[in-house]
C-alpha positions in Angstrom: 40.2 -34.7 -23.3 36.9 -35.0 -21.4 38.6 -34.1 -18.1 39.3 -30.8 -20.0 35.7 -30.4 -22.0 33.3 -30.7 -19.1 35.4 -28.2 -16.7 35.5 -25.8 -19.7 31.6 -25.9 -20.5 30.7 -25.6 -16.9 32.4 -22.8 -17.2 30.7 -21.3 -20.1 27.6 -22.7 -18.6 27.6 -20.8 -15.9 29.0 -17.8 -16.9 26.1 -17.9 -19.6 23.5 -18.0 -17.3 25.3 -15.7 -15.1 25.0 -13.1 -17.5 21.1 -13.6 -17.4 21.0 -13.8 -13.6 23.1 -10.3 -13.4 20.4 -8.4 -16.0 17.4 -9.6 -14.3 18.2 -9.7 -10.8 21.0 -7.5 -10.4 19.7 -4.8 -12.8 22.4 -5.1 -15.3 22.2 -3.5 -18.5 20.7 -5.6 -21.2 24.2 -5.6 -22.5 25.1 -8.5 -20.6 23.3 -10.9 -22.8 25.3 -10.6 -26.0 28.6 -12.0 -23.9 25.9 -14.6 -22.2 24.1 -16.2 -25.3 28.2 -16.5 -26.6 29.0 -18.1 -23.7 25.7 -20.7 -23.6 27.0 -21.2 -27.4 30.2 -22.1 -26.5 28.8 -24.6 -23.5 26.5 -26.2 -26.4 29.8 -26.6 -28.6 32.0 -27.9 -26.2 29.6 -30.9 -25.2 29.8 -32.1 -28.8 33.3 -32.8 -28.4 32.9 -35.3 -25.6 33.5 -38.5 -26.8 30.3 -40.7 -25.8 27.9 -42.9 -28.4 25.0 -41.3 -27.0 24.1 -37.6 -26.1 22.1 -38.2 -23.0 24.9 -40.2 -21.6 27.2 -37.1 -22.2 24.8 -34.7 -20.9 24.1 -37.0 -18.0 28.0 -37.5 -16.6 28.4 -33.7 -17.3 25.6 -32.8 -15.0 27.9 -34.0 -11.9 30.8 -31.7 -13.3 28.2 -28.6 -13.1 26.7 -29.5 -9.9 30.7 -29.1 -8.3 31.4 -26.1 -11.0 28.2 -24.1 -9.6 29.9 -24.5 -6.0 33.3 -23.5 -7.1 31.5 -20.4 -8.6 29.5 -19.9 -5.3 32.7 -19.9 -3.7 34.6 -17.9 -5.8 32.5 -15.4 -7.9 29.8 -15.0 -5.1 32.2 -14.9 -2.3 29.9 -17.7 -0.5 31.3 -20.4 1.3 29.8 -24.1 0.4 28.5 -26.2 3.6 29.5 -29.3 4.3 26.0 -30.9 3.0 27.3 -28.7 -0.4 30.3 -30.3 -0.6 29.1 -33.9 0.2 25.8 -33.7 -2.3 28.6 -32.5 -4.9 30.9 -35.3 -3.9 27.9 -37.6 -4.4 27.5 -36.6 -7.6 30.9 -36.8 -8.8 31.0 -39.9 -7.6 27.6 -40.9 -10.2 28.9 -38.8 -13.2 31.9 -41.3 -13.2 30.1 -44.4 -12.8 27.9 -42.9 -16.3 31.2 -42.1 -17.7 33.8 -44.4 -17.3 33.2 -48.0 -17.8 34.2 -49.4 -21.0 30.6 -50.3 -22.9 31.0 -52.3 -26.0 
């Protein structure tokens, strides 16, 4: 279920702050934030449901997802191409969300 959670509130993470981005630097209308502060509620939610004993460590791992998310939004939203030092700091960071997330702590 995490696998599912964290893609899902990068996306309503981003798409949240998205909606700020587009009314203050791209001269939206302020109508933009209603479907923004919805979607930064929804990110908020969905963390909840992560199944972790401690918040920070949930918040941590996550912070991996939204680092690859945000470049998959580059990619596809903005129409710009991640570099190779993109792709490999993302990588990186997969890489250290899964050691926070999935060993077995008792």
């Amino acid at each position: 279920m995490t696998f599912l959670i964290y893609p899902l509130a990068a996306l309503a993470e981003i798409a949240g702050c998205f909606a700020f981005w587009a009314w203050l630097k791209l001269d939206r209308s302020p109508l933009w934030l209603l479907p923004g502060l919805v979607s930064l509620a929804l990110f908020a939610w969905l963390l909840t449901l992560v199944p972790s004993e401690a918040a920070g460590r949930a918040y941590a791992a996550y912070g991996g997802v939204y680092i690859a998310a945000s470049l998959i939004w580059l990619w596809v939203i903005e129409g710009q191409r991640p570099d190779r030092f993109d792709l490999t700091g993302a990588a990186i960071c997969l890489v250290g969300a899964a050691v926070i997330l999935l060993p077995s702590r008792g």
